[in-house]
C-alpha positions as CSV (number, residue, x, y, z in Angstrom):
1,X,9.9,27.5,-23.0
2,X,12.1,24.9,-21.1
3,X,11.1,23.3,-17.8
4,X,13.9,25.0,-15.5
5,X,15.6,22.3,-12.6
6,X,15.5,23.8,-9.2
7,X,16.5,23.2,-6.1
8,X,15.1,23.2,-2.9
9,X,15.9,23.1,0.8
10,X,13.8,20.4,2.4
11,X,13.3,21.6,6.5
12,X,12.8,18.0,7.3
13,X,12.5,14.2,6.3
14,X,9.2,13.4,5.5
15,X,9.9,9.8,6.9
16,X,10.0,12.2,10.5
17,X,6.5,12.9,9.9
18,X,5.6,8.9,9.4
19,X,7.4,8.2,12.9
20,X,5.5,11.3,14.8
21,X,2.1,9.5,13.7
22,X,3.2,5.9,14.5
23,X,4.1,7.4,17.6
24,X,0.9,9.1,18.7
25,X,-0.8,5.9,17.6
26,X,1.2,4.1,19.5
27,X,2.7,1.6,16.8
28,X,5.5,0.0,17.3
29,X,8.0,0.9,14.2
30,X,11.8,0.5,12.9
31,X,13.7,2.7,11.5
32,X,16.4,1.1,9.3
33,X,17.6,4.6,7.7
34,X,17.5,7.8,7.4
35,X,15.4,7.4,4.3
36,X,13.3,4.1,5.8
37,X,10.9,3.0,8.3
38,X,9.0,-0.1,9.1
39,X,6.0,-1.1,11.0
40,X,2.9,-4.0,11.6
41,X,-0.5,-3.1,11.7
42,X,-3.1,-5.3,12.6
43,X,-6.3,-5.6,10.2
44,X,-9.3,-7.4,9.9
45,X,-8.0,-10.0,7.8
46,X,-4.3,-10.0,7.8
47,X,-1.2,-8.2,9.7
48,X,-0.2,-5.9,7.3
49,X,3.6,-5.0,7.0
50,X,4.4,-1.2,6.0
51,X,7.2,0.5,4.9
52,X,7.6,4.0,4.3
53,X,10.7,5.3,2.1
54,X,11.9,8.6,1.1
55,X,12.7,8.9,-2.7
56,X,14.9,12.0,-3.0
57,X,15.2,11.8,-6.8
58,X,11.2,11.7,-7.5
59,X,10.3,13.9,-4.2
60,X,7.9,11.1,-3.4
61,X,6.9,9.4,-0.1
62,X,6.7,5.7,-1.2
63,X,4.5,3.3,0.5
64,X,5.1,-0.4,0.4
65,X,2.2,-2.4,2.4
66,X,2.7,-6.3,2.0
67,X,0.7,-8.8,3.8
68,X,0.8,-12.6,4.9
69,X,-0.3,-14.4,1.7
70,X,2.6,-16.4,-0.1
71,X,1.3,-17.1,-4.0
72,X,1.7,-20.7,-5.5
73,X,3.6,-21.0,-8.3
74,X,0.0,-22.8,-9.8
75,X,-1.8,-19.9,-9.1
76,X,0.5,-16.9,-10.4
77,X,-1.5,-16.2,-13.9
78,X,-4.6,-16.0,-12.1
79,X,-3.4,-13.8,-9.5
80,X,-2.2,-12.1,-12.5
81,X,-5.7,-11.4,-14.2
82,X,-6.4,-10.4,-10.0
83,X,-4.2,-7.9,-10.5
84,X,-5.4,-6.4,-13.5
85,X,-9.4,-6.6,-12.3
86,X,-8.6,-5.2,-8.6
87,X,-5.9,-2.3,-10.2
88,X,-8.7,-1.3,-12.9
89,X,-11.2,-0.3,-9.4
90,X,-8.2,0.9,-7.1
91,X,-8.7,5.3,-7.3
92,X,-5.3,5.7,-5.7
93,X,-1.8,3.0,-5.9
94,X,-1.6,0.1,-6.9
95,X,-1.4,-3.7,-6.0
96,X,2.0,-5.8,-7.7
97,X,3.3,-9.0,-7.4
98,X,6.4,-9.5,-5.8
99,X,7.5,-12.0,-7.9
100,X,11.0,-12.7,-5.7
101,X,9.4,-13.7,-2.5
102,X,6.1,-14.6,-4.3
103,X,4.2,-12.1,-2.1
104,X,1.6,-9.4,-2.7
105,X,2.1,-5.7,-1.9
106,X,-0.2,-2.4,-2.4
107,X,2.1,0.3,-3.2
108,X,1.4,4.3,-2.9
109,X,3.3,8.0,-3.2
110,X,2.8,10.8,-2.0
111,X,4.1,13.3,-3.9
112,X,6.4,16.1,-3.0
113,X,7.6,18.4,-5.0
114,X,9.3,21.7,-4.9
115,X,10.0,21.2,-1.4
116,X,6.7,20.5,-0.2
117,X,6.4,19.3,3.4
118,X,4.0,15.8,4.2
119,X,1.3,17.0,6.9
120,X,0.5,14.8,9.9
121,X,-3.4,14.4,7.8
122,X,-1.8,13.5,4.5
123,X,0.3,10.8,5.6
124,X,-2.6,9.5,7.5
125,X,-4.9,9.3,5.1
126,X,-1.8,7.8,2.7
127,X,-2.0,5.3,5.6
128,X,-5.3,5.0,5.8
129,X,-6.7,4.6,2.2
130,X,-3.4,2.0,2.2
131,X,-5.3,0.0,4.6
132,X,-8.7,0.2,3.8
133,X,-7.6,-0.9,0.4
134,X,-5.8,-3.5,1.4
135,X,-8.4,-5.3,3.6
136,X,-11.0,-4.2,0.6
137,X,-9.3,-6.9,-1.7
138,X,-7.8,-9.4,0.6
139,X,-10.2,-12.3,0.4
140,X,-10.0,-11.7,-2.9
141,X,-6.7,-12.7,-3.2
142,X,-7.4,-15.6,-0.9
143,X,-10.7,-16.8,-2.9
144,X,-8.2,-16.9,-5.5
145,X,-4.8,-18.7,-3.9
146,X,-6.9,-20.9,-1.3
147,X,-10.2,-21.5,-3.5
148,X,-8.8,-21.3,-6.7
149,X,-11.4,-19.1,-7.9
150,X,-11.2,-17.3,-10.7
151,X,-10.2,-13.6,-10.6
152,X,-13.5,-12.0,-11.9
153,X,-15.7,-13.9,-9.1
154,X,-13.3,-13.2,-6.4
155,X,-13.5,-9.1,-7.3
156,X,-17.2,-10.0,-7.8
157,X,-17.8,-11.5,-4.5
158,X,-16.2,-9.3,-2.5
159,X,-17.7,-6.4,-4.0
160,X,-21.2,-7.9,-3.3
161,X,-22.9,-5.5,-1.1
162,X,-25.8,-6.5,1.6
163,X,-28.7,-4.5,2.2
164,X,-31.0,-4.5,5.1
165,X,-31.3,-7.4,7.5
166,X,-32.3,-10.5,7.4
């Protein structure tokens, strides 16, 4: 049995749905396309800068999140082993290494196929699980560029839980 190709009439963009919840969350946003749109949300540790983008071809709302740490050319391969530990705990996307502009990003899809339409709770948990990933593993990264710690202590220490009080 063959896997038949068919087509189907999308009602809207799912980047629309992405600018109703930036705007009833009151972020400020871009929108460089049709297919594209851009904001900054503030986190605990860093400003992160999201993208959303439309992929036609793979039905898939993409999800770029990069955030304000540039990556030494001295500390790439240990970044590198960063990558692997943090990406081996991280349930949904991934974190990559923008090698071009040295920078780090989290990247996430929604997927959408056979038309499906992204709900205003879908892409804020896509948003949200972005985020709280993101600021999970950030000092790692910095343990890491700024401490030059190795990648198996950094995951390690910021995985160390506290209990109680002191």
């Amino acid at each position: 049995m063959g896997l038949m190709e068919l087509v189907y009439e999308r009602q809207s963009n799912p980047v629309d749905m992405i600018e109703v919840v930036a705007t009833s969350n009151e972020w400020s946003f871009e929108r460089s396309g049709e297919d594209e749109i851009a904001m900054t949300i503030e986190g605990r540790w860093s400003d992160y800068h999201i993208s959303f983008s439309w992929m036609e071809d793979y039905e898939a709302l993409h999800l770029a999140c990069a955030f304000d740490i540039n990556v030494p050319d001295n500390r790439v391969n240990e970044v590198v082993k960063l990558l692997f530990e943090v990406n081996g705990q991280v349930l949904m996307g991934h974190f990559d290494l923008w090698q071009q502009e040295h920078v780090i990003i989290f990247r996430q899809s929604l997927l959408l196929a056979g038309g499906a339409e992204p709900t205003n709770a879908q892409v804020e948990v896509l948003l949200s699980s972005a985020l709280e990933t993101c600021e999970l593993y950030f000092q790692a990264f910095q343990f890491v560029i700024w401490s030059g710690m190795d990648a198996k202590a950094a995951v390690d220490t910021v995985m160390f839980e506290t209990v109680g009080e002191a």
